[in-house]
C-alpha positions in Angstrom: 44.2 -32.8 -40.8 43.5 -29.4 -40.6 39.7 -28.0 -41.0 38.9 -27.1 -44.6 36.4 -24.4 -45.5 34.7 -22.7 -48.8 34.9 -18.9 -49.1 34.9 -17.4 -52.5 35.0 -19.9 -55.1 37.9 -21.7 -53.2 38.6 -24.7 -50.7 41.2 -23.8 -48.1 42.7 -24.4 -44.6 40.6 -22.2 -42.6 43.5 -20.5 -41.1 44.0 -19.1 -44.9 40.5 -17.6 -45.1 39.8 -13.9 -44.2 37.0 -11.6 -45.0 37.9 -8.0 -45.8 36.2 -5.6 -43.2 34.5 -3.9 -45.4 32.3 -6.7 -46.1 28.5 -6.2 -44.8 28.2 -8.8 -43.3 31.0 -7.7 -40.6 29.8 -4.0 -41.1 25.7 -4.6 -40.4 25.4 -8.0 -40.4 23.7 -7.8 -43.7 23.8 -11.5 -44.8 22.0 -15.0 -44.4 22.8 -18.3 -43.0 22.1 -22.3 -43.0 23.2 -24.7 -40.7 22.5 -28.3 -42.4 23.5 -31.9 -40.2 25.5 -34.6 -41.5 25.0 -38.2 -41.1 27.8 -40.9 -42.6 28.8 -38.3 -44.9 24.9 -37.6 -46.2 23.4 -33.7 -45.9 20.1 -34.0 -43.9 17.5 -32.9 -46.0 19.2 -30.9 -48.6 16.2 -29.8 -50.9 14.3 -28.3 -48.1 17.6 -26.9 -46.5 18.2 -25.3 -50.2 14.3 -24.4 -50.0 15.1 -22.3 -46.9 18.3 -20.8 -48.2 16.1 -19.7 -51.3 13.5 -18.4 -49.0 16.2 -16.1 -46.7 17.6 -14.9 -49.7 14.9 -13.7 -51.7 13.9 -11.6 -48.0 16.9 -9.2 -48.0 17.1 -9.5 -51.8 20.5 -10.9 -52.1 21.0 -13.0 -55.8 21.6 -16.6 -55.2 24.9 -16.8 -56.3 24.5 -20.8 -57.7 21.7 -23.3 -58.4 20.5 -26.1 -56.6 22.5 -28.5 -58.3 25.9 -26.4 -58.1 25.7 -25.6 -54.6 24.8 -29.6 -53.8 27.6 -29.8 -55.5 29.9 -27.7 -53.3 28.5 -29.0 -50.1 29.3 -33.0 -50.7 33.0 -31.7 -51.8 33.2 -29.8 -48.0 31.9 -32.9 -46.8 34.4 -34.8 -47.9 37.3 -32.6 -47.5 37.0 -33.5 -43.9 37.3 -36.3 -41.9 34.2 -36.7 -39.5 31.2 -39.3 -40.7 28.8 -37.0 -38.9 29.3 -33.4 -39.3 27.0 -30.0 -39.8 27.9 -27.7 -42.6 27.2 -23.6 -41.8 26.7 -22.0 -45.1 26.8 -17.9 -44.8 26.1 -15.4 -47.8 27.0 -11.4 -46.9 25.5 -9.0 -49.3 29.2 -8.8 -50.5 32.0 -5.7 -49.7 31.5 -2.1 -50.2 32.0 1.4 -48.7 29.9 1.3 -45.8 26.4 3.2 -46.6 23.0 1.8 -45.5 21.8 1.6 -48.9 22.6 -1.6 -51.1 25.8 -1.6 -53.4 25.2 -1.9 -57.4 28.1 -3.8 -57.9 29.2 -5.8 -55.3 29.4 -9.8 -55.3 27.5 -11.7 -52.5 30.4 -13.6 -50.5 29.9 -17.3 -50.0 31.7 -19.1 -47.1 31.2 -22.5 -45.7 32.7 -24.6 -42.9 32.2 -27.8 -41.4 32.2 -28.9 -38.0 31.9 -32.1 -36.0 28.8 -33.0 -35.1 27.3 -33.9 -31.9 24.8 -35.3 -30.6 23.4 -35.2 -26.9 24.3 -38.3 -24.7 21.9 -40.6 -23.3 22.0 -39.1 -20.0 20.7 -35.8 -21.3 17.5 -37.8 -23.3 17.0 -39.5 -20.0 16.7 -36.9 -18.4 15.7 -33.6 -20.2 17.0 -30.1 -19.8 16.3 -27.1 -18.3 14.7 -23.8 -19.8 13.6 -20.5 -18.6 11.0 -18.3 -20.3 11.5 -14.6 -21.9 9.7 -12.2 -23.7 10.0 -12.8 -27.6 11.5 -9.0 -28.1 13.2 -9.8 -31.7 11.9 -8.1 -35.0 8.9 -8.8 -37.1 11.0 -11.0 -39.1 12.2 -14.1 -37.8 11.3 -16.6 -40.4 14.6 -14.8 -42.2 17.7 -17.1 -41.3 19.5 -13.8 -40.7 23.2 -13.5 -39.4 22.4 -10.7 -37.3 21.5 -13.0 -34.3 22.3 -10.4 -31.5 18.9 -10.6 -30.0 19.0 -14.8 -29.9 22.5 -14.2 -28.5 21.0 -12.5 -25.6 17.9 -14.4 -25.0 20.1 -17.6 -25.1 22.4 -15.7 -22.4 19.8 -15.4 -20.2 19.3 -19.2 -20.2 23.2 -20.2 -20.0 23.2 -17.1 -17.1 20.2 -19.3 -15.1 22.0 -23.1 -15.8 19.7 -24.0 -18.1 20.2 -25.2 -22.1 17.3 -23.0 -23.9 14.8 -19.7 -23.0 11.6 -20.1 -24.4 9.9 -17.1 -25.9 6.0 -16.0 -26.1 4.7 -12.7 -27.9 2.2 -11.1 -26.7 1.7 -14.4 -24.6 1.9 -17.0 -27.0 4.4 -19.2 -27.9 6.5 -18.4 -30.7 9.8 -20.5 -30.4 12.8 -21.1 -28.3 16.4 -18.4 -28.9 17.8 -21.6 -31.0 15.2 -24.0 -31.4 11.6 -24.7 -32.3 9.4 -25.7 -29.5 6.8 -28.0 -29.3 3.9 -29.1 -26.2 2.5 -32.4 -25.8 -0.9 -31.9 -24.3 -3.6 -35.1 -23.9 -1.8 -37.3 -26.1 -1.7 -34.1 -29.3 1.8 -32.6 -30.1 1.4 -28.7 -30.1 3.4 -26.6 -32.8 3.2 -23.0 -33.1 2.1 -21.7 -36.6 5.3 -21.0 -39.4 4.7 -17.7 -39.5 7.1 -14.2 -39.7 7.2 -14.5 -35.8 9.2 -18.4 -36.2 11.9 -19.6 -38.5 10.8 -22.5 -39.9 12.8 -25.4 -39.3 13.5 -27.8 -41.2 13.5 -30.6 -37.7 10.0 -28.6 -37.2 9.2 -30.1 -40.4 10.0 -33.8 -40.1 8.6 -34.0 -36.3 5.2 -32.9 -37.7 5.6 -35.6 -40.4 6.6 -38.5 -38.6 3.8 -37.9 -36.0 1.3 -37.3 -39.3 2.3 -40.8 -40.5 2.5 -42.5 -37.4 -1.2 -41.3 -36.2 -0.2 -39.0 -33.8 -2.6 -36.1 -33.6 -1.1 -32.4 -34.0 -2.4 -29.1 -33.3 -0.9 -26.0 -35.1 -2.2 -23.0 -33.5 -1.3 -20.1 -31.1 -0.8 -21.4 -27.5 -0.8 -19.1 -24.9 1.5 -19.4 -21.3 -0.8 -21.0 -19.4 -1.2 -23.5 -21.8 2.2 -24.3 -22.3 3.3 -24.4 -18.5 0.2 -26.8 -17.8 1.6 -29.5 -20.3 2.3 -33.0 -20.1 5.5 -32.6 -21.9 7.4 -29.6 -23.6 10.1 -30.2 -26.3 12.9 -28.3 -28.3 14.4 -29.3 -31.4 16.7 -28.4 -33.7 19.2 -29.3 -36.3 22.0 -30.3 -34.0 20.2 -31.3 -30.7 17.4 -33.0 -32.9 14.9 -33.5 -30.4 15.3 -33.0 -26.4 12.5 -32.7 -23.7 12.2 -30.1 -21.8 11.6 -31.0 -18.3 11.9 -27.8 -16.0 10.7 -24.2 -17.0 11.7 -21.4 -15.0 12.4 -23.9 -11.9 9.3 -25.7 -11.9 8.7 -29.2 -13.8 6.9 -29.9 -16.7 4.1 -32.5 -15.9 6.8 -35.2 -13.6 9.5 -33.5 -14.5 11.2 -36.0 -16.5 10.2 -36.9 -20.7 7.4 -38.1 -21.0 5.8 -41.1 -23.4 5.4 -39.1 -26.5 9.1 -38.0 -26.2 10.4 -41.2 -26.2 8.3 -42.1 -29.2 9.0 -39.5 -31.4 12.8 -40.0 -30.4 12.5 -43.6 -31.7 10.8 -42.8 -34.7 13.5 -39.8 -35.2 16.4 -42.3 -35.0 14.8 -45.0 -36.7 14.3 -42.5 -39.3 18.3 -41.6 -39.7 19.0 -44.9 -39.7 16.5 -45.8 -42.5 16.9 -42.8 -44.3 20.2 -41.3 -43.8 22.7 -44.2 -42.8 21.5 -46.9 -44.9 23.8 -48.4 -47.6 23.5 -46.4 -50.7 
């Protein structure tokens, strides 16, 4: 069965669908993104996904081109145009085609495209055993809560990692952690998950989100706050999450171990009450 996509107001075959090269989004990158997991068929999280979406647009001023209800809509019909239970939908909005000039068109029409991809998650093995990450400077724009398609600088900071064998780099500004080139980060220190602060310096993600409430409800204690290196490399435990690799410890950092070097107690919890949570919550008869 081949893949089908949304661009434009129509389903298709993705080999079918083609974006004129005019558009801005191919010209300066001028357009937003989601990314949005799929369990048994069910978007994860939708509303605050659609919050986000809201959130990036309203930043670079593009119109949301439907409503909540329209593009919930449009995402369960992807969904179920293709054949995996568990899949993640990538939802991307240009500013729409026109002559290529810095300043925004009057008249163009935002493009809308959407795909949907397998999704999947990490094997055992790599829970048991964690995965490497190095450490960079965080030298992206003042921006980053913006879910902006013009990811060049993650691109190169994640580089850097893939370059070194490992899975993520980790990035502090001005020598606090901020987050890592495609994940949120989070420390465990003394038995208190630390989270850096959803501010313009961290996009705000939406696995950030349900690790901070799952620990709230479970009575494990959290810090929000502005960590510095030291800090973070004297941890008992350092994690990454994210809407595909959900939650993963980290267990080396630039070649030297985190606490053992191998996840630690609180990882292991919070990756029970994460999966107990999908099954409750997102694979549960309806």
């Amino acid at each position: 069965m081949s893949q089908i996509v949304y661009l434009n107001e129509k389903f298709l075959p993705i080999e079918q669908a083609f974006v004129p090269v005019l558009d801005r989004g191919f010209i300066f990158g001028d357009g937003i993104y989601e990314v949005i997991p799929v369990y048994s068929h069910r978007p994860f999280r939708l509303d605050e996904h659609l919050v986000r979406l809201q959130h990036s647009l309203d930043s670079v001023r593009i119109d949301n081109p439907y409503d909540n209800e329209e593009w919930s809509r449009l995402i369960r019909e992807l969904i179920a145009r293709n054949e995996p239970e568990d899949q993640y939908v990538y939802l991307h909005i240009t500013r729409g085609v026109a002559k290529r000039d810095h300043a925004f068109p009057k008249d163009a029409a935002p493009t809308v495209f959407m795909m949907s991809n397998p999704l999947v998650i990490a094997p055992r093995e790599l829970f048991e055993s964690g995965v490497a990450a190095i450490s960079a400077i965080d030298n992206r724009w003042d921006r980053c809560d913006i879910k902006a398609i013009s990811l060049l600088p993650n691109v190169l900071l994640r580089q850097l990692a893939i370059d070194a064998g490992a899975t993520e780099t980790v990035m502090f500004r001005d020598g606090t952690l901020t987050e890592g080139s495609a994940s949120n980060i989070f420390a465990v220190e003394n038995g208190v998950i630390l989270a850096p602060p959803k501010d313009n310096h961290m996009l705000p993600g939406i696995t950030y989100d349900l690790v901070l409430e799952l620990a709230v409800a479970n009575g494990i204690p959290v810090e929000v706050g502005k960590f510095d290196q030291a800090r973070i490399r004297q941890a008992n435990e350092l994690w990454l999450t994210s809407s595909t690799k959900e939650v993963l410890a980290i267990t080396t950092l630039d070649g030297q171990p985190i606490a053992s070097g191998k996840p630690g107690p609180m990882f292991w919890r919070m990756h029970a009450l994460y999966q107990d949570y999908k099954a409750r919550v997102m694979r549960a008869p309806e």
